[in-house]
N, C-alpha and C positions, 0 to 999 in steps of 0.2 A: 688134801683137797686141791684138786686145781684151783689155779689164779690166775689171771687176764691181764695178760703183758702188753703193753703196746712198746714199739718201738719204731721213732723217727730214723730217715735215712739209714731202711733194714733190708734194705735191698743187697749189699755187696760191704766189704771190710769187718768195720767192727761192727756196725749193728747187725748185719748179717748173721756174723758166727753169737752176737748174743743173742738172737730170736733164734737163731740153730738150738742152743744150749738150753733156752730155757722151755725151749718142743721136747727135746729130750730128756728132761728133767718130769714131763706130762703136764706141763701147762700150757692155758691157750693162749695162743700169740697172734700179732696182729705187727704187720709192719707197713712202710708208706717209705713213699720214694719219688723223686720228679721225673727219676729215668725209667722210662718204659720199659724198654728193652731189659735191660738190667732188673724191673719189677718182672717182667716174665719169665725171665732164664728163674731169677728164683723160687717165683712159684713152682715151678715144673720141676725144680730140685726139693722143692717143698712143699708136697701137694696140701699136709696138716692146717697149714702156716696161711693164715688171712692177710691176703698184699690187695694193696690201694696204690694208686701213681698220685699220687699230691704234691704241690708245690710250697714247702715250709714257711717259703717268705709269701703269700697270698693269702691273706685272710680268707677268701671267698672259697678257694679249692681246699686248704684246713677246714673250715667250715663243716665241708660238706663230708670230707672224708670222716673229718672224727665224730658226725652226726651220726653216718651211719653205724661207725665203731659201737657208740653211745646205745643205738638200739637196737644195734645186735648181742651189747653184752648187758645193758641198765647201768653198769661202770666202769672202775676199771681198778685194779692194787698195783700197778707194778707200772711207773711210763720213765723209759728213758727214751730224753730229751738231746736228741745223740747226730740228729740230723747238721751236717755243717760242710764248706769250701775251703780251702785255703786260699783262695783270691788270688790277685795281684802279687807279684814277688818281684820288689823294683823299693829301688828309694823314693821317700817321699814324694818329693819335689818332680819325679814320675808318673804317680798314679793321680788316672783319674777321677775327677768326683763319682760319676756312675760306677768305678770299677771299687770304689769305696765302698760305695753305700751298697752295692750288689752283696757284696761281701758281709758288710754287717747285716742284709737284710737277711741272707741267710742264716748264719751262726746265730742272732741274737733275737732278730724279730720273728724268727720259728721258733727258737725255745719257748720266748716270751707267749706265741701263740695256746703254741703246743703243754706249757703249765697253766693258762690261766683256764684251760678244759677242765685239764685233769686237777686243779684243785677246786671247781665249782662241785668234781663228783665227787671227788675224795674228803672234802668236807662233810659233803652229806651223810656219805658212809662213815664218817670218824676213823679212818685206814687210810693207808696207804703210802707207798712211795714213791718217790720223783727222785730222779738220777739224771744230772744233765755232765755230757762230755763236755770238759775245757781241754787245756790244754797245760803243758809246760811253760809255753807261751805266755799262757795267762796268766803266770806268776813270775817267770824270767824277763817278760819281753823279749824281741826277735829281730835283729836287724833283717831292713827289708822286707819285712811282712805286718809290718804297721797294721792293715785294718783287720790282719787274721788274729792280732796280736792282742787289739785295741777291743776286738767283740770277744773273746777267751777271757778277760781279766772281765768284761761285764759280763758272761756270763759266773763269777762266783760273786759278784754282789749281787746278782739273782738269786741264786742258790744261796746267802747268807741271809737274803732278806725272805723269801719263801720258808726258810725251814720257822725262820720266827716268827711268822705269820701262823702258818701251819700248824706248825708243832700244838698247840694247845687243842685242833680237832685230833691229836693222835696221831697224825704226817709225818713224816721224815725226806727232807729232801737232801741231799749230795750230790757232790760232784766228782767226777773223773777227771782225771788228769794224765792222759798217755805222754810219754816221750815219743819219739821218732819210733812210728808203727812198720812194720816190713809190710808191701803191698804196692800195687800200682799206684794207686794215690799218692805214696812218698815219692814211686820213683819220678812221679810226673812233677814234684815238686823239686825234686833233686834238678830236674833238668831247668826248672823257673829260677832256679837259687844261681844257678851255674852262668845262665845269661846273665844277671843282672848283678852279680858280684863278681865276675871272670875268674870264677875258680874253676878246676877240674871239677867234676860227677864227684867223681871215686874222692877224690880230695875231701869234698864234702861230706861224703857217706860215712868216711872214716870217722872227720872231726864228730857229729852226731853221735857215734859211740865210744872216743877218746873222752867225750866230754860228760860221760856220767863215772861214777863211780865203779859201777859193774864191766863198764867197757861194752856193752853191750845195745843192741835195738829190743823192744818189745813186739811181740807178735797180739792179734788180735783176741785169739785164746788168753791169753793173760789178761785183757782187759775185760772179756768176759766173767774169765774167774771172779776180779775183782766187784764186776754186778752182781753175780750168785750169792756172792759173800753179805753185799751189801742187805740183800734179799733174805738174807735165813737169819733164823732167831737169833745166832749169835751176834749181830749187828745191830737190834733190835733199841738197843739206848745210843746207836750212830748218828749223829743227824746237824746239818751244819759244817761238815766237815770237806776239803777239798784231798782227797785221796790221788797220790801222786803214783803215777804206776811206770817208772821211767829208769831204772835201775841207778837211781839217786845223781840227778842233772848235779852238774860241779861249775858247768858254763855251759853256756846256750847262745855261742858266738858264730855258731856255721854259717 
C-alpha cells in the first residue's frame, strides 16, 4: 500500500535522494523547499514527486503549504523533519545576533513547525512517523558553529520529547544523525570553516574523515537507507532513538 511521505528541505542533498527513494519504492511523496530554482530543477527531474517552495522558519508560508498537503492527502504516515542551514561558521564572540537566530529559526523552529502538523494528523489516525535530521553536531558539539550546533542538540530533546508524547497514539518519532555528507553544502561549509579557523580546505576535509572510526564521509544514499529502514516493519518497536549515521565520530574537532 502506498504511504504519503512528506519531506522538508526536499529539494537538493539528503532530502532530495530520500523523496527520490521513497518515489521509487511507490510511495506518494511530497517535498517543500525556500529555493525555487532548486524546487524546479527538481520537479522536472521528478515529474511523480509533489514540490511546494516554503519557508521552514515562517509560520504563515508552512501554513499554507502543509494546508494544502493536508487536503490533498486528509494525512500523512511518513514526515521527515530534515529541512536545515549550517549558519554562521565563526567564533562566538563573531556572530551575530540575527545570524544566530536565522540559524536556529531554520533548524529548529521548521522542525518544531513542521511536527506539530504532522502530529495533530498523526494522532488522529493512531500511525505514523516523524523522522527529524540532527546532527553529529548535536551530540559532539562543533567548534565554530555554535548556533548550527546549539539547534542539532535541540533538535533531539524534540525528538525525545515527541516520541513520549506520541508514542501512546501509536507514533514513533526519530532522529538522524549524519556525519560530514559529501555535496555542495559541505563543500560550501568547508570553505566557512577554512576562513574562520585558518586552516587549509583539504586540511579540514581530511580531519572530518580521520576523525571517525571508518576514516570515511557519508553520502546522502546512506542517510536515506537509514529512513527506509526506519520506515519498514523491522523498525517498527524504534522510537526515541537518535540514529548516528557517520562512520562512528571519534572527535569532532575540524
Amino acid at each position: 500500500m502506498s504511504r504519503r511521505v512528506l519531506v522538508t528541505g526536499g529539494a537538493s542533498g539528503i532530502g532530495a535522494r530520500i523523496a527520490e527513494r521513497f518515489a521509487e519504492l511507490g510511495d506518494a511523496v511530497a517535498i517543500c523547499d525556500a529555493n525555487a530554482s532548486s524546487v524546479a530543477a527538481f520537479a522536472e527531474a521528478n515529474p511523480t514527486i509533489r514540490t511546494g517552495v516554503a519557508d521552514v522558519s515562517d509560520g504563515a508560508s508552512m501554513d499554507a503549504y502543509l494546508t494544502s498537503i493536508e487536503n490533498a492527502w486528509g494525512g500523512v504516515d511518513i514526515v521527515f523533519a530534515n529541512a536545515g542551514t549550517g549558519g554562521p561558521a565563526a567564533r562566538i564572540e563573531d556572530i551575530a545576533l540575527d545570524d544566530w537566530k536565522s540559524c536556529i529559526a531554520v533548524n529548529l523552529d521548521g522542525a518544531f513547525l513542521t511536527c506539530r502538523w504532522a502530529a495533530r494528523l498523526m494522532r488522529a489516525q493512531q500511525s505514523g512517523l516523524i523522522v527529524l535530521t540532527s546532527s553529529t553536531s548535536g551530540q559532539w558539539g562543533h567548534p565554530h558553529r555554535s548556533p548550527y550546533a546549539a539547534a542539532k542538540w535541540g533538535i533531539l530533546g524534540l525528538m525525545k520529547t515527541l516520541a513520549m508524547e506520541l508514542g501512546p497514539a501509536g507514533v514513533r518519532v526519530n532522529a538522524i544523525c549524519p556525519g560530514a555528507v559529501e555535496g555542495d553544502r559541505m563543500e560550501r561549509m568547508l570553505t566557512n570553516q577554512s576562513r574562520a579557523s585558518g586552516k587549509d580546505t583539504e586540511q579540514i576535509r581530511a580531519a572530518y574523515a580521520d576523525g571517525t572510526s571508518l576514516r570515511t564521509w557519508v553520502t546522502a544514499d546512506d542517510i536515506a537507507d537509514a529512513g527506509i529502514w526506519l520506515a519498514s516493519p523491522g523498525a517498527s518497536k524504534v522510537s526515541g532513538q537518535a540514529l548516528t549515521i557517520d562512520g562512528h565520530t571519534e572527535t569532532n574537532s575540524a
